[in-house]
MIZA-277153 format. One record per residue (C-alpha): x, y, z; chain; residue in one letter; residue number from 1. Coordinates in pm, 1 decimal. Example, Ala and Ser with C-alpha at 12.3 -4.5 7.8 and 13.67 -1.06 7.14 Angstrom:
# MIZA-277153
        x        y        z c r   k
   1230.0   -450.0    780.0 A A   1
   1367.0   -106.0    714.0 A S   2
//
This chain:
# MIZA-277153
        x        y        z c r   k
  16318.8  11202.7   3772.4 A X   1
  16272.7  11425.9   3444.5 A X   2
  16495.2  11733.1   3423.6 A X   3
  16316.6  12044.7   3574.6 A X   4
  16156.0  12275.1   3338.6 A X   5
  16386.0  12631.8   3359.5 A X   6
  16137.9  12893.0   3331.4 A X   7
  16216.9  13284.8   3286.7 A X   8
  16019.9  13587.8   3306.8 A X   9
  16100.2  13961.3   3387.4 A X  10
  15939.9  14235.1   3516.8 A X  11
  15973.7  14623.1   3455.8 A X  12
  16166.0  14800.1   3721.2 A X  13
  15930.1  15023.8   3924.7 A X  14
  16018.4  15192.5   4283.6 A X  15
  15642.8  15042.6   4380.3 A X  16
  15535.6  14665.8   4319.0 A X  17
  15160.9  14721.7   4328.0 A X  18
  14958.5  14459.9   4477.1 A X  19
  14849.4  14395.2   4079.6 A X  20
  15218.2  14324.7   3996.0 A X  21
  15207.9  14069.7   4284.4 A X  22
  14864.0  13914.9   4216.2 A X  23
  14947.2  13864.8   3827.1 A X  24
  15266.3  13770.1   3764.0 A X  25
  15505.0  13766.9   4124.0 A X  26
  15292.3  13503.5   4336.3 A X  27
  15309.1  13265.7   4042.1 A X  28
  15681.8  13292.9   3970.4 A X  29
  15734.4  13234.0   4370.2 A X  30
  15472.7  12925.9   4328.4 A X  31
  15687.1  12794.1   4065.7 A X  32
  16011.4  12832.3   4241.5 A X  33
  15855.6  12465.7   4381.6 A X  34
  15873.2  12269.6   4060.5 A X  35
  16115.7  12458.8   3830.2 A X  36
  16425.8  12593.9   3745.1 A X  37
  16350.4  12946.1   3758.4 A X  38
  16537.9  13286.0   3627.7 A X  39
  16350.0  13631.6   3685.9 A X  40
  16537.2  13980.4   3586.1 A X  41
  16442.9  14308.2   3642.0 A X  42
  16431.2  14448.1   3275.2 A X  43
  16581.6  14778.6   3329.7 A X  44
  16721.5  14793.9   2975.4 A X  45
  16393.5  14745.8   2821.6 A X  46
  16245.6  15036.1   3032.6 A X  47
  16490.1  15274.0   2858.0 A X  48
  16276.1  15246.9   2497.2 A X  49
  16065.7  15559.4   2624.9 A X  50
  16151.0  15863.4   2819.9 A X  51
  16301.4  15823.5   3165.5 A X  52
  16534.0  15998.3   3415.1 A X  53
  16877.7  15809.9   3468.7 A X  54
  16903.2  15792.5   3905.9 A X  55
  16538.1  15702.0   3851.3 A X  56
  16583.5  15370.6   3678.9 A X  57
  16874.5  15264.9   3922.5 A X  58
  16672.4  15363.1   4251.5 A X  59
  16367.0  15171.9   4089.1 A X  60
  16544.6  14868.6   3977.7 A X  61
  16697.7  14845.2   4304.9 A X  62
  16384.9  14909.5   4434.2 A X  63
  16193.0  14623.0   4239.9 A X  64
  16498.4  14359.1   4323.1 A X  65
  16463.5  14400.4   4692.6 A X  66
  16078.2  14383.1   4655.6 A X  67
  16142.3  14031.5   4459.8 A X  68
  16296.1  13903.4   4758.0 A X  69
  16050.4  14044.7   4985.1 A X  70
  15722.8  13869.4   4757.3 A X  71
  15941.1  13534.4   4824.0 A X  72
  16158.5  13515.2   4546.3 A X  73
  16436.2  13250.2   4686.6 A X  74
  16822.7  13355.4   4585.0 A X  75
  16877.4  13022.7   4707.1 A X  76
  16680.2  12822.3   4457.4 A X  77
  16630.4  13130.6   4187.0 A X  78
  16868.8  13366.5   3964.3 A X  79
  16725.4  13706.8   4016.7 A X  80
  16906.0  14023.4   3835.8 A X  81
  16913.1  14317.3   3698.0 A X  82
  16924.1  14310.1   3294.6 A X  83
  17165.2  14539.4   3258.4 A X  84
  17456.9  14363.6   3480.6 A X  85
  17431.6  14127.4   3254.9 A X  86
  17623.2  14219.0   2889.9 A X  87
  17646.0  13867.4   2755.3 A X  88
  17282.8  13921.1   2663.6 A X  89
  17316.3  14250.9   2475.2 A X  90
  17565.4  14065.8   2279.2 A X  91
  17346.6  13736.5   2195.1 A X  92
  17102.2  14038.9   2123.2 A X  93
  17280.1  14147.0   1862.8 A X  94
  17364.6  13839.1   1727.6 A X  95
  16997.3  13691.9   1727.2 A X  96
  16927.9  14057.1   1531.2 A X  97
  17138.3  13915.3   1203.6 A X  98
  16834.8  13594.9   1196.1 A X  99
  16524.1  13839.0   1244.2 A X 100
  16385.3  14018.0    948.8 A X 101
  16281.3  14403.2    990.1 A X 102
  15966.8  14326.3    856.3 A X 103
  15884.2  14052.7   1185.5 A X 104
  15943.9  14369.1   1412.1 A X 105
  15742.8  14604.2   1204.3 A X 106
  15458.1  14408.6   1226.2 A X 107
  15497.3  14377.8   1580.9 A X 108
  15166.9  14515.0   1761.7 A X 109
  15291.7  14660.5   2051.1 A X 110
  15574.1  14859.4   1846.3 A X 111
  15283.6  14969.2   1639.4 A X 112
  15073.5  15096.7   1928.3 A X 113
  15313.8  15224.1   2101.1 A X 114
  15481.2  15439.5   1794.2 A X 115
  15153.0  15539.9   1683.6 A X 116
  15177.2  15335.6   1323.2 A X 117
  14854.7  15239.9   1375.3 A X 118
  14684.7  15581.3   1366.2 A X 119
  14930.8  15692.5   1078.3 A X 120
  15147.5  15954.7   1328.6 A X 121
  15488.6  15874.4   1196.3 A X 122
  15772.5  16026.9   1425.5 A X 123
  15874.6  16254.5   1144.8 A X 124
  15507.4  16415.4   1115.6 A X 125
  15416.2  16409.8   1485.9 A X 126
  15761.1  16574.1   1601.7 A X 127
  15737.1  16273.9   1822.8 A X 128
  16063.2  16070.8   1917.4 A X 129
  16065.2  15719.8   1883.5 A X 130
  16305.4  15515.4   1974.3 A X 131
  16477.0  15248.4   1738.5 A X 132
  16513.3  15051.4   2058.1 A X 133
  16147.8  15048.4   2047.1 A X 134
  16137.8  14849.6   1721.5 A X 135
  16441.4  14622.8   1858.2 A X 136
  16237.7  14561.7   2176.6 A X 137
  16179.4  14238.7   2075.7 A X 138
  16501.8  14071.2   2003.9 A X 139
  16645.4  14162.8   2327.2 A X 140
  16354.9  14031.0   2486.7 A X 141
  16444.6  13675.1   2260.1 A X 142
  16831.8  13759.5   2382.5 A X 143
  16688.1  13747.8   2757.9 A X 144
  16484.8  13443.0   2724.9 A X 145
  16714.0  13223.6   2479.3 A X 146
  17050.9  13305.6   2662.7 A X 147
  16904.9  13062.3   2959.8 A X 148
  16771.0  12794.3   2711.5 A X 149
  16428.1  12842.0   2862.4 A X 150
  16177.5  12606.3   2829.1 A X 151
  15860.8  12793.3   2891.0 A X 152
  15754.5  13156.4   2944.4 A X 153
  15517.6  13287.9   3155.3 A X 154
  15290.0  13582.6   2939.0 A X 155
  15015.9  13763.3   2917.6 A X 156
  14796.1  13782.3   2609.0 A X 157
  15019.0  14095.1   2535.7 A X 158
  15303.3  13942.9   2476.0 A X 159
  15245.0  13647.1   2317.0 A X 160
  15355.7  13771.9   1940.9 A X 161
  15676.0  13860.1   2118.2 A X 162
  15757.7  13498.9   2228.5 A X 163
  15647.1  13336.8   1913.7 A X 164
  15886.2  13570.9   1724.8 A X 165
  16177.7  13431.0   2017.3 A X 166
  16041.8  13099.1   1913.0 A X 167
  16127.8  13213.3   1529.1 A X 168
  16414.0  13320.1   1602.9 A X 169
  16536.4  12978.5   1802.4 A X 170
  16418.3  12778.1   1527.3 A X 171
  16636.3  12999.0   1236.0 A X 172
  16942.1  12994.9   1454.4 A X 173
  16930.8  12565.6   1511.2 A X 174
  16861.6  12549.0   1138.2 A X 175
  17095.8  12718.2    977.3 A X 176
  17379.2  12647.5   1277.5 A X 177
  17297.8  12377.4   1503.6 A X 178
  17091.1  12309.5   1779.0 A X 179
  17149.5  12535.5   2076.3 A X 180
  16794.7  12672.7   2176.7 A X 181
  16525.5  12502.8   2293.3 A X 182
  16210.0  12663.1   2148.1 A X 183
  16025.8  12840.9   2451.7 A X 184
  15699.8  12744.4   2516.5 A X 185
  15385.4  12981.2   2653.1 A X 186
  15359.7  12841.6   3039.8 A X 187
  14997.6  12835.2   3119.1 A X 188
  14970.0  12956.9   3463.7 A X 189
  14632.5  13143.9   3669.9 A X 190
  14690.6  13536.0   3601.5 A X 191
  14487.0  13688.2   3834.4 A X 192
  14380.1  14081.8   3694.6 A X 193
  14373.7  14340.4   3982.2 A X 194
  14179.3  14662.0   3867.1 A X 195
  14184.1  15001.0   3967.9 A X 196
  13983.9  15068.0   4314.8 A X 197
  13870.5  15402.8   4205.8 A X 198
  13763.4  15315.6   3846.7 A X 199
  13728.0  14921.7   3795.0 A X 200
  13672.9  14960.7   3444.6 A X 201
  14021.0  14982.2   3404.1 A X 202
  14404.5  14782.1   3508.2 A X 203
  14555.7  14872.1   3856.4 A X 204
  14809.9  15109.1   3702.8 A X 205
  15048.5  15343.5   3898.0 A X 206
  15036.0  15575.7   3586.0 A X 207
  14681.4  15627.3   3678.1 A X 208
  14753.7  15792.3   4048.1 A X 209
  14755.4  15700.9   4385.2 A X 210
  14402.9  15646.6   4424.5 A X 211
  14385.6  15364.9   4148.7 A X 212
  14686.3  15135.9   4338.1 A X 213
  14780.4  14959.7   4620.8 A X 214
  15152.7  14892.5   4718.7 A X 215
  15277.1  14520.2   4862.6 A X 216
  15428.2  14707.3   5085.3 A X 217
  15184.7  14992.1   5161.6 A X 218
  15098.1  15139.2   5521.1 A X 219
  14769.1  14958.3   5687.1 A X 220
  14596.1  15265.9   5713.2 A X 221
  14611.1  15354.6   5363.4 A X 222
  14526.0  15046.2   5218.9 A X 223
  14234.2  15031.6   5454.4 A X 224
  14145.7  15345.4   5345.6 A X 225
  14129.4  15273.4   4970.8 A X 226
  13925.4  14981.3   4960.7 A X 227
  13634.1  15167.4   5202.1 A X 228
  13624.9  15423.8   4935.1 A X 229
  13669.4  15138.3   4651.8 A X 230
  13426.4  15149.0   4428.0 A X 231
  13121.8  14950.3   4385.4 A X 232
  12788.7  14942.6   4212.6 A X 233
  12426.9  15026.9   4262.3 A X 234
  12333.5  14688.4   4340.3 A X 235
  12274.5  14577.1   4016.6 A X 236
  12444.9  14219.3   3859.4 A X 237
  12669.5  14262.3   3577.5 A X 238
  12465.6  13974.4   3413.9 A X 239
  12129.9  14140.3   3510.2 A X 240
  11812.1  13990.4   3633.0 A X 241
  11786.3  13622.4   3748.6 A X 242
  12009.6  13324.1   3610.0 A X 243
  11895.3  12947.6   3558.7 A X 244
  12057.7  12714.7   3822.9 A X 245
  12305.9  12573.6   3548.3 A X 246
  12469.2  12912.9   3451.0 A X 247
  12474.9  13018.2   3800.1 A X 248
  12862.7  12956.1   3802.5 A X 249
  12893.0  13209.3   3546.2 A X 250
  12719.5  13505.8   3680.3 A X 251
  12950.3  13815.6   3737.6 A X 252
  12889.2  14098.0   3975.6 A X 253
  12945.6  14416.7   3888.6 A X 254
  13317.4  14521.6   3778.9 A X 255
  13351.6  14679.5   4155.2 A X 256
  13240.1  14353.9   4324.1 A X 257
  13443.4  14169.4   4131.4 A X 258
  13758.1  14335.3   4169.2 A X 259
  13721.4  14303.4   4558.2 A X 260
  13612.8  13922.6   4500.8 A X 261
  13931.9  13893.3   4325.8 A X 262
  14136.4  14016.8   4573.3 A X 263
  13997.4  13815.3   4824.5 A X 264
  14018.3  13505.0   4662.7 A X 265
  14423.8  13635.9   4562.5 A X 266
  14505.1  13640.0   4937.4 A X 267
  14375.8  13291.6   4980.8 A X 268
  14007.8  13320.5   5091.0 A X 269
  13868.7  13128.8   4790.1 A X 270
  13575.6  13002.1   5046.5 A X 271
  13515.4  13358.3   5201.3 A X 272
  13488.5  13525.0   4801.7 A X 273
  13235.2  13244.9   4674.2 A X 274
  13024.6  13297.4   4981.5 A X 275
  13018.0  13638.1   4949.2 A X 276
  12943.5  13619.7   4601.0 A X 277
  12667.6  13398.4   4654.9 A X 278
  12490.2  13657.2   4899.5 A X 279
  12516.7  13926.9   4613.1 A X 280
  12328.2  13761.0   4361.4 A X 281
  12087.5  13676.3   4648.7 A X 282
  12046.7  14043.5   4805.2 A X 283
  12250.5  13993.0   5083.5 A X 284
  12562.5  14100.3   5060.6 A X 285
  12627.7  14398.1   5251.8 A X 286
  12899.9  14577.8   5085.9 A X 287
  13062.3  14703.4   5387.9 A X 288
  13142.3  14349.1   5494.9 A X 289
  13303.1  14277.1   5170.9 A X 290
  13521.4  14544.4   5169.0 A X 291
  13582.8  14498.4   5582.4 A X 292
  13712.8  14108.4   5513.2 A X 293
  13910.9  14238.2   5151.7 A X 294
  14090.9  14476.1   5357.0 A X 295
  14190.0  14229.5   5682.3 A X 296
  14350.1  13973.0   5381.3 A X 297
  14543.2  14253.7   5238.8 A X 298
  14679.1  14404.1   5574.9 A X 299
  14748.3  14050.4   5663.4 A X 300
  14924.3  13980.3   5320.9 A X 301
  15117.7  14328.8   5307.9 A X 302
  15197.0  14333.2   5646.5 A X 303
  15410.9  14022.2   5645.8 A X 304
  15550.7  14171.2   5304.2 A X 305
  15687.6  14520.2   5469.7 A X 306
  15844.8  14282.3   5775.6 A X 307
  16042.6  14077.9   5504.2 A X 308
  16101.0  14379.9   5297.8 A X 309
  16252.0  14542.9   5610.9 A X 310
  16452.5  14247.5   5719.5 A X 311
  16583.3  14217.1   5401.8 A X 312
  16710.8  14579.0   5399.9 A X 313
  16847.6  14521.0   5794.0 A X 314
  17056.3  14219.6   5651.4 A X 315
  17134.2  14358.6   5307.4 A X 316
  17423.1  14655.3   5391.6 A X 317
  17581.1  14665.4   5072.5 A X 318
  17279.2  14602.3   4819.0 A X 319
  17454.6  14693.2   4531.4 A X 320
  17717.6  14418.0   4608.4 A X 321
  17465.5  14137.5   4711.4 A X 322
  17293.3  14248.4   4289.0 A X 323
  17610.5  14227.8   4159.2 A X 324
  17642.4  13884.4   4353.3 A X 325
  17374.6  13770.6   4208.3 A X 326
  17436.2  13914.0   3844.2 A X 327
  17741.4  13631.3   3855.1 A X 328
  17529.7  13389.7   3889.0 A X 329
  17315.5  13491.0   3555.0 A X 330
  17621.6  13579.7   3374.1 A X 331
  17768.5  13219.4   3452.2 A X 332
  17453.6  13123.7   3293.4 A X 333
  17436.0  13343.6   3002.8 A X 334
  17840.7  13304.7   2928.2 A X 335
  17822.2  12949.2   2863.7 A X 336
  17523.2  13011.1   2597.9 A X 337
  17709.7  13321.0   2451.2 A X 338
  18038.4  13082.8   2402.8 A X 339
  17853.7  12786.8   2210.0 A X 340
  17666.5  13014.9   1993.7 A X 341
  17983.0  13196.7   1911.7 A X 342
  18158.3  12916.7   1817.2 A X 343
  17872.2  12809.3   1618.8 A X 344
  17813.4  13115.8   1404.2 A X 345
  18224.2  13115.7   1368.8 A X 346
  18307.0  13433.4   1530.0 A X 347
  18597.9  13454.7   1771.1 A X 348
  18642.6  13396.5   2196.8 A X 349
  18754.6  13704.2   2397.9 A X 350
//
């Protein structure tokens, strides 16, 4: 048999894991769990690049490491931590920073957006803080993924230029000192996108407010509330008027419909979402119907995710010891990396 493939990915710590965190990213890293060797870390030292509140970010990474296990992340056949209980990859970090040029992470688009380089607002004119760790975002996010040896990566369009610079960065380091890191590959995988309820023009964002998400692990009444009031269309196909039989596969409803299609199809009622998308484009769908079977799968689906989440927390008495438990098993990981690149770029063992 070939070696497994390890695979990591990492997720920002929030205190909620919306149903859109689940739908595009968490249900394929559980799937996965099945045919590789997988590493998933709650990136609470990347969330600290913009303004936050300090008993925040440790409630909410807790938070998000307890919902891991509750989605069906397996501590038994996957390393899941916290990024910060980790130090052996702050120190790769810094030592993967002396083989990446400034002007890589300047050109960076999401350090651009996000600072406001691309409309011209420099920090200095706009009063605006912005973090250096901002800029150095991306070589800690290299740090995270090299300091496994990861094969592949699991990303959205988004951060794509990120990987490709960890990729840059693997290939500098084996040049100049040996081969130590493999160079991680994009792992194609089906993302599923989960828009907002109230406004389906745009992501499923907590930022947005309560009405535009829906919690894993949110009450039955309220999610059956939000999708009644989800909304729709007038009736109206995205694609407009009638299609020929050949590009009938690749009519879209409206943005509303779809998003409820989606979610359908997410909790595993492919059959039920094609029927029902059939019957729109024929006149028949009756919206209350669709929205009556999208909320049964997501009651069903949550409901089984509170009982784990509350087992979890029944079992789990000292949480912060059972994190740190598992933040020995990453650092075992991550130690053994740190020691052969030290001894390759010649710098001394603690």
């Amino acid at each position: 048999m070939p070696p497994r493939k390890r695979v990591y990915s990492g997720i920002q710590p929030t205190a909620v894991m919306t149903i859109g965190n689940y739908f595009g990213a968490v249900q394929n890293w559980v799937r996965l769990q099945d045919e590789c060797d997988c590493v998933y870390c709650v990136v609470d030292l990347h969330a600290m690049t913009g303004s936050y509140d300090a008993e925040e970010l440790r409630h909410s990474s807790r938070e998000m490491f307890v919902s891991l296990l509750a989605a069906g992340i397996d501590p038994e056949r996957t390393t899941v931590y916290i990024q910060s209980t980790v130090p052996e990859q702050t120190e790769l970090c810094w030592m993967l920073a002396t083989l990446t040029s400034l002007g890589d992470l300047s050109r960076m688009t999401q350090f651009k957006e996000k600072s406001g380089l691309l409309k011209g607002e420099l920090a200095e004119d706009s009063g605006t803080f912005i973090s250096a760790g901002l800029l150095f975002y991306p070589v800690l996010q290299a740090a995270d993924i090299l300091a496994y040896r990861s094969d592949c990566v699991p990303v959205g369009q988004d951060q794509s230029q990120h990987l490709e610079l960890s990729r840059g960065i693997a290939r500098r380091f084996n040049s100049r000192f040996g081969y130590l890191f493999p160079e991680p590959e994009t792992l194609h995988t089906p993302v599923t996108k989960v828009l907002s309820t109230a406004d389906p023009t745009r992501k499923m964002s907590k930022s947005l407010g309560p009405r535009h998400y829906i919690g894993l692990f949110e009450e039955e009444d309220s999610i059956r509330r939000k999708i009644r009031s989800a909304v729709t269309d007038s009736g109206v196909p995205a694609t407009g008027g009638a299609a020929d039989e050949e590009d009938a596969d690749d009519r879209r409803a409206s943005p509303g419909i779809e998003n409820l299609l989606t979610m359908l199809t997410a909790c595993g009622h492919a059959a039920d979402a094609e029927q029902m998308r059939a019957n729109y484009f024929t006149g028949t769908l009756r919206y209350v119907d669709l929205k009556g079977r999208t909320a049964e799968a997501l009651v069903t689906l949550t409901s089984e995710m509170r009982e784990r989440r509350a087992d979890i927390l029944r079992r789990e008495t000292d949480l912060d010891g059972r994190i740190m438990e598992m933040a020995g098993q990453a650092r075992a990981m991550a130690g053994e990396t740190l020691a052969l690149a030290r001894e390759k770029l010649g710098v001394f063992q603690p």
